[in-house]
KETI-563029 format. One record per residue (C-alpha): residue in one letter; x, y, z; residue number from 0. Coordinates in steps of 0.1 Angstrom, whole numbers. Layout:
% residues N
['A',[X,Y,Z],NUM]
...
% end
This chain:
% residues 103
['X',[750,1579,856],0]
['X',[768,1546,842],1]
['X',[803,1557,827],2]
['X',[822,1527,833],3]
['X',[814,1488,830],4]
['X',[843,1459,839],5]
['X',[828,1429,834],6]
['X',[856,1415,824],7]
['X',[867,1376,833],8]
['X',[831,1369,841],9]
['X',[824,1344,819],10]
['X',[793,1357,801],11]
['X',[774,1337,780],12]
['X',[768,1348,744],13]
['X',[729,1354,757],14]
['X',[741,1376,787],15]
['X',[761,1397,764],16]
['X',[728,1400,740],17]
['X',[711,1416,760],18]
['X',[735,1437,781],19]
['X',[749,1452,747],20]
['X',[713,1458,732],21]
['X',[706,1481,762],22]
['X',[739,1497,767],23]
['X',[733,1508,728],24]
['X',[711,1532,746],25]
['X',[732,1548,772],26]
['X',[748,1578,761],27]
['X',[772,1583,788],28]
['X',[789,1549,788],29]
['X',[831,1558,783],30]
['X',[844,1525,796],31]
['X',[833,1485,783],32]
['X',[849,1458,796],33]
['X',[830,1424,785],34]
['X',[864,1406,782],35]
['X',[867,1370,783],36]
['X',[827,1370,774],37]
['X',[812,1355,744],38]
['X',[802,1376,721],39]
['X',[782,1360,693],40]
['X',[773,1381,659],41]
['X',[738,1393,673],42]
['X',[760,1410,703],43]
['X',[783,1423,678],44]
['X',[760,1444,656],45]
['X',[746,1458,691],46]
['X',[785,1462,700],47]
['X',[791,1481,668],48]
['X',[763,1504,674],49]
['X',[774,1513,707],50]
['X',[807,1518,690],51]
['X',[793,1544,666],52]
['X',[776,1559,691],53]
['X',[809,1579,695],54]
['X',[811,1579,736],55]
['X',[832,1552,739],56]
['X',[868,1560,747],57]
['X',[876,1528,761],58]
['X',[868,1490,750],59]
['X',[878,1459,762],60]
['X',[868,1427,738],61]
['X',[898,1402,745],62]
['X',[891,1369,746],63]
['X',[854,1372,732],64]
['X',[856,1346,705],65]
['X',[850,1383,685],66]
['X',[853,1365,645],67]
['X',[865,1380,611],68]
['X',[825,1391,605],69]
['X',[820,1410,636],70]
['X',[856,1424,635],71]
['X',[848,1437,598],72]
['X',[817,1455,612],73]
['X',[834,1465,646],74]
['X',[858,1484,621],75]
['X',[834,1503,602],76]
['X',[820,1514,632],77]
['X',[853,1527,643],78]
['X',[849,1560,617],79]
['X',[817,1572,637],80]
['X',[838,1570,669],81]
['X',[862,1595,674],82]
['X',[863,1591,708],83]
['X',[880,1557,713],84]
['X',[917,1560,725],85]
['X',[920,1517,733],86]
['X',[911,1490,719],87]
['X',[917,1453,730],88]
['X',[909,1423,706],89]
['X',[939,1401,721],90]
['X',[931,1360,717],91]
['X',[902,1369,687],92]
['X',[898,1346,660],93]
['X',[895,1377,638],94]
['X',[912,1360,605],95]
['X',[933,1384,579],96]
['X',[899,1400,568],97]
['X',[890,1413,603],98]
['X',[928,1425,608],99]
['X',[934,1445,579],100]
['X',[897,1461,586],101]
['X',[911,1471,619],102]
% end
């Protein structure tokens, strides 16, 4: 049973992350993401904020992810359906004022 993926510092292209993100929305026992220093384009971002909601996530690491105000915004919102997540990284995000005050 996958609880925990560190992926972080790998480099993954927006692509990669796609498609890892749009099956993880599926795994229910997933606590612990860590995509950091990945690009995460908007596509990756919906499928992010769906895991997100999914509420098992206590743990997510999207530094460094080129992560913009638009996927931030919807990252946020996704945050209510989540009671579950105690961290949080977004360091080195373009995430603009928008994105901020969302979070």
């Amino acid at each position: 049973v996958l609880s925990e993926l560190r992926l972080g510092l790998c480099s993954i292209g927006s692509e990669g992350i796609t498609k890892l993100t749009e099956t993880l929305k599926t795994t229910p026992t997933l606590r612990v993401l860590d995509i950091s220093g990945s690009t995460v384009c908007h596509t990756a971002g919906k499928y992010l904020a769906q895991i997100l909601s999914g509420g098992n996530l206590s743990e997510l690491n999207i530094s460094y992810c080129s992560i913009d105000s638009d996927t931030t915004c919807n990252l946020a919102r996704a945050l209510y359906d989540n009671s579950q997540l105690q961290d949080l990284w977004l360091r080195g995000n373009p995430v603009g004022e928008a994105g901020a005050e969302a979070i």
